[in-house]
Structure formats: structure tokens, C-alpha cells
C-alpha positions in Angstrom: 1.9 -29.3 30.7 3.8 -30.3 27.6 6.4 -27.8 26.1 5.7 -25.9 23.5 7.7 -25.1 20.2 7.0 -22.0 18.0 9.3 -23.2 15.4 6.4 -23.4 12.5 4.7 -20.4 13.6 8.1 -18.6 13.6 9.1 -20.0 10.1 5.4 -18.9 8.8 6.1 -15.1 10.4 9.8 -15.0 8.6 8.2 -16.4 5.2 5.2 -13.5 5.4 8.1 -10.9 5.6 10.4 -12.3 3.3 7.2 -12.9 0.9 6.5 -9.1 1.5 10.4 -8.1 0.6 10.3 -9.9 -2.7 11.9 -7.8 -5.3 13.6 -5.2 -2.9 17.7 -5.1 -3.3 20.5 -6.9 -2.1 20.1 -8.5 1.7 16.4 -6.4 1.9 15.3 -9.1 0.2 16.9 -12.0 1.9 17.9 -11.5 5.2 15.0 -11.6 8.0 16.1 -8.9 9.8 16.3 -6.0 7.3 14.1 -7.3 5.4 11.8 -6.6 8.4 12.7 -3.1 8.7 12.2 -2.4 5.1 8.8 -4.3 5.2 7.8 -2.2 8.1 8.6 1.3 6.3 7.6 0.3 3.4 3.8 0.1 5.3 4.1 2.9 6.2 5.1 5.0 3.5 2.0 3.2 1.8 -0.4 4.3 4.8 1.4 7.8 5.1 0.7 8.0 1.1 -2.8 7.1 0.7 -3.3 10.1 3.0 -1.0 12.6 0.8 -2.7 11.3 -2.2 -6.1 13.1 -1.2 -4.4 15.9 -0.2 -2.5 16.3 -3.4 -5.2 15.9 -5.3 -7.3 18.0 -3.9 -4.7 21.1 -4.4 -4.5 20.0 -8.0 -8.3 20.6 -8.3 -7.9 24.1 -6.4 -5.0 24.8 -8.8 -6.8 23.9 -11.8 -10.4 26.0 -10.6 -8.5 28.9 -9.8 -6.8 28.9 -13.3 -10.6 28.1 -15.3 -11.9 30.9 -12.9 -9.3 33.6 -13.9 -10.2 33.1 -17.4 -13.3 33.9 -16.3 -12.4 37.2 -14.5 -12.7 35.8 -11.1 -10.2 34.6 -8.3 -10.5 31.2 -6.5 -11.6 32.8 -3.1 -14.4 35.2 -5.0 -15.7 32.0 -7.2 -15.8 29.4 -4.2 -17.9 32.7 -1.9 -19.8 33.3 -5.6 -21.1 29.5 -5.9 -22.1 29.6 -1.7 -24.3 32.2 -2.3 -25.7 31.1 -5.8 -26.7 27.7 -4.2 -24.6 25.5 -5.8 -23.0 22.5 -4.6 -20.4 21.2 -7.0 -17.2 19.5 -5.1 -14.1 20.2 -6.2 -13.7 17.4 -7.7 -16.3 17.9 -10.5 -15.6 21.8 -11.1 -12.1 20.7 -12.3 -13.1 18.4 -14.6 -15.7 20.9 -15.6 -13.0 23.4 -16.0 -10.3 20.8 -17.9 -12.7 19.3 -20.3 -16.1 21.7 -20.8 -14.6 25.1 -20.5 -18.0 26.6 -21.6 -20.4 24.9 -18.6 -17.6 26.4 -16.4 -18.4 29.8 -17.8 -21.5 29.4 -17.3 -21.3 28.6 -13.5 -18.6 31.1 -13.3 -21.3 33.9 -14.5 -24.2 32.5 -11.9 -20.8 32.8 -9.1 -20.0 36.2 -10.1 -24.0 37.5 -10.2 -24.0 36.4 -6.6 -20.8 38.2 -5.0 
């Protein structure tokens, strides 16, 4: 069986990381090995954050409802239990652009949560 060399396949591996490290500082950049390890975090940061960003957001929505719903003489907990037993099911999502850019459709959901509590 004839020997077998891993030189272009380990040249192609090196160039994929050092491709990836473009633009970092000093030897992050240029040398294989750290330029591995920041490659490698830098993955998983990205992974880590797509998962924060969902949960961020979604506390910015429950931030911004609670604050349209106090205007409205409720609390987050009584408006959330209000709109259950009304029927209606609006994600968060849309309630807080309901409540940062049509203030007076919110009030008018906010009165159908608070007839129901």
C-alpha cells in the first residue's frame, strides 16, 4: 500500500482557519495555533449568542407590554391572565409593537384584558 501524505489536506485545514481569523489582532491573525483557539471561541460565542438574542428580545417585549399596560391601569401578569381569558392570541412579539407604535389598538385590547379578569 503506497504511503500517504496529508500535506494539501493539512495546508487546506490551516488556510480555512486562518481565512476565518482574518481581521483579528496581532498573531490571532497569523499564527495557526491561536488563531485556532480564537476561531474556535469565536464559534462559539456566535452559537452561545444567537440563543441570548431570543432571549433578550423577548424580555424587551415583556418590558415594553408591561410599561403600555400600566398606562393602561394594568400589570403584566393581570394583562397576559386578561388576554387568556378574552381569547386572544397575540405573541409577544406583536403586542409590543402594538404598544410602541399604535398606543390606541393597545388600549383597546388592554380594555377586552381587563373585562375578562
Amino acid at each position: 500500500m503506497p504511503r500517504v501524505k496529508s500535506a494539501v489536506a493539512s495546508r487546506e485545514r490551516r488556510k480555512r482557519v486562518l481565512k476565518a481569523a482574518k481581521g483579528y489582532r496581532g498573531g490571532r491573525s497569523k499564527l495557526y495555533r491561536t488563531a485556532r483557539e480564537s476561531v474556535n471561541r469565536a464559534l462559539l460565542y456566535a452559537y452561545r449568542g444567537r440563543k441570548l438574542r431570543k432571549r433578550d428580545m423577548r424580555r424587551l417585549w415583556i418590558a415594553r407590554i408591561n410599561a403600555a399596560a400600566r398606562l393602561n391601569g394594568l400589570s403584566y401578569s393581570k394583562f397576559i391572565k386578561g388576554l387568556k381569558g378574552a381569547g386572544i392570541t397575540l405573541d409577544r412579539k406583536i403586542l409590543a409593537e402594538l404598544a410602541v407604535k399604535d398606543a390606541s389598538v393597545f388600549a383597546e385590547i388592554a380594555r377586552a384584558a381587563k373585562k375578562h379578569l
